[in-house]
N, C-alpha and C positions, 0 to 999 in steps of 0.2 A: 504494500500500500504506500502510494506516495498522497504528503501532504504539503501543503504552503509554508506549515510550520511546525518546526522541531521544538518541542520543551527539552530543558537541558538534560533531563536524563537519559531520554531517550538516543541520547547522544552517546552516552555513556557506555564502553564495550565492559562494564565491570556490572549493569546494570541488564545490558543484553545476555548476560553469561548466566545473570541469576534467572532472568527470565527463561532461558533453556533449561536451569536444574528445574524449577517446578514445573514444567511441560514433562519431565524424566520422571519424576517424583509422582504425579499424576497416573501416570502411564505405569510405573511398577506397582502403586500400589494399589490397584485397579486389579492384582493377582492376586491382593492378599487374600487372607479368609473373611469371610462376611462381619463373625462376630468382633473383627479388627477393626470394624468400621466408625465405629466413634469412640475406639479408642488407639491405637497404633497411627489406622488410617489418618484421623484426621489429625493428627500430632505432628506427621511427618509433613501435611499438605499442607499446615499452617507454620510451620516454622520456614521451609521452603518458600513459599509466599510474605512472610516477615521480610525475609531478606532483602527482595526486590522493593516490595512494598516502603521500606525505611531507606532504601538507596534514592526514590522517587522522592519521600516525603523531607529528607535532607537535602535534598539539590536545590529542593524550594525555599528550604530558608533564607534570610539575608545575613545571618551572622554567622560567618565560619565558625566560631563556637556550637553554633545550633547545628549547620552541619553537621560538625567532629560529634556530636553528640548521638545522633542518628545513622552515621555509617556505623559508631559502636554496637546500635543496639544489631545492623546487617550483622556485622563480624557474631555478635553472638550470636545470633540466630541460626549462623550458618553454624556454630560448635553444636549448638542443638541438636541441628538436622544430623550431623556425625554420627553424634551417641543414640538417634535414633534407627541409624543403618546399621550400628553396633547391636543395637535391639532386634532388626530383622535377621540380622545374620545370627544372632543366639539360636532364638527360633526358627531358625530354618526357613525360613521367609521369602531369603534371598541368597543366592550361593556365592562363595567367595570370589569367582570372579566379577559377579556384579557388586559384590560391596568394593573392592577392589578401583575398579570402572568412578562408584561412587564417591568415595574416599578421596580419590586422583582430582577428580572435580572440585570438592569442598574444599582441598587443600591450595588449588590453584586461586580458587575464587577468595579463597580468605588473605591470599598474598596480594591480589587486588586491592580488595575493599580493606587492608590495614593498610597500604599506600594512599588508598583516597585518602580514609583518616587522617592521616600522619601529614598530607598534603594540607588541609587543614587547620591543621593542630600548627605547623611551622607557619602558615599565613597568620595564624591569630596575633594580634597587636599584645 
């Protein structure tokens, strides 16, 4: 889809990245067991969606403080979503190479979004 106008996130290759885990995240646990569904399931879909979602909602602020304060809450969000592929992979959920797969991803995206941070954090007066 092309538009007239970009908002600043959607600019953002740290914010397009997380939008691909929750399209991932969506899509695997869409396998799980039913009665995961409003508990596993939806822990993973919302932390997933945290992430992106506070990448968006910090780009909008106007004070690089407020920024830095909301790519924090991304950065944790995305340690969430970790210990939540740690949780499928207990249970058998997901097999090592998809947590693997997973892992590779959060890991990448969390060396992002503590750069955005940190980008931030150095602008602050």
């Amino acid at each position: 889809m092309k538009y007239d106008y970009s908002f600043s996130f959607e600019k953002l290759g740290t914010w397009q990245d997380a939008r691909g885990l929750v399209k991932l995240v969506y899509s695997i646990t869409a396998d799980f067991p039913k009665h995961e569904i409003y508990g596993l399931v939806s822990q993973m879909r919302r932390a997933a969606s945290s992430i992106s979602s506070n990448l968006s909602e910090g780009s909008g602020r106007s004070s690089t403080k407020d920024q830095a304060h909301f790519y924090q809450i991304s950065y944790s969000s995305n340690l969430e979503l970790l210990n939540h592929f740690y949780t499928a992979l207990d249970l058998s959920y997901i097999d090592e190479k998809t947590f693997e797969k997973l892992r590779n991803l959060v890991c990448a995206l969390s060396f992002k979004i503590n750069a955005l941070r940190k980008s931030r954090i150095s602008s602050t007066p």
